[in-house]
Residue, then its C-alpha position, 0 to 999 in steps of 0.5 A: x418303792x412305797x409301802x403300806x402305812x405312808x412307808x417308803x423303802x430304799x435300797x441304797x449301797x447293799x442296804x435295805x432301809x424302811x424310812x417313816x412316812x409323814x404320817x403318825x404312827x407308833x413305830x420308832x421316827x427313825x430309819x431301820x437300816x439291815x444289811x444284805x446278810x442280815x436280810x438273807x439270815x431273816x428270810x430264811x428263819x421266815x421260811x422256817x428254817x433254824x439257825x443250823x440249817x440257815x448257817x448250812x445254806x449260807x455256808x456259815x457257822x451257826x454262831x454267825x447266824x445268831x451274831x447277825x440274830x443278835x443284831x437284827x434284834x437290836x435293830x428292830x427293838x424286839x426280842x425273838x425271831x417271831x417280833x422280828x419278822x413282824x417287824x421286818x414285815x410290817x417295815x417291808x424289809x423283807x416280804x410277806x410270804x403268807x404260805x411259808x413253805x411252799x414253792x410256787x408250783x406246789x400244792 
């Protein structure tokens, strides 16, 4: 899977890993590594939703969305939701969605 800016994603034992390319870049040289939870806590607050309601879909407490939160953010070196979804994004860990919200089909 290539992405943009000489990136590379590999999807490896229930991981998801956005590996640098050869070319230079200010981003960190190594590898960001999230695991399938971690990704499914981030598309949710990337779809809006707030760490109550990303805990009731995944049938979860809130502290455990905010525990993988917390994690996420070490991860990525940032410090709130929205760096970290630009983050995830422009590392192709999770994908862009540029009409967050809408389903396909609506208006």
């Amino acid at each position: 899977m290539r992405l943009t800016g000489g990136k590379k994603a590999i999807r490896s034992e229930g991981w998801v890993m956005a590996m640098p390319g050869t070319s230079r870049s200010s981003e960190s040289p190594r590898g960001v590594r999230l695991t399938p939870t971690e990704v499914k806590v981030l598309s949710l607050i990337a779809q809006g939703h707030s760490s109550q309601e990303a805990a009731d879909r995944m049938v979860v407490s809130k502290r455990t969305v905010d525990f993988h939160l917390a994690n996420i953010y070490q991860k990525l070196q940032v410090n709130n939701r929205v760096q970290a979804l630009r983050a995830a994004t422009r590392l192709g860990l999770i994908p862009f969605e540029p009409f967050f919200g809408h389903t396909q089909g609506e208006s």
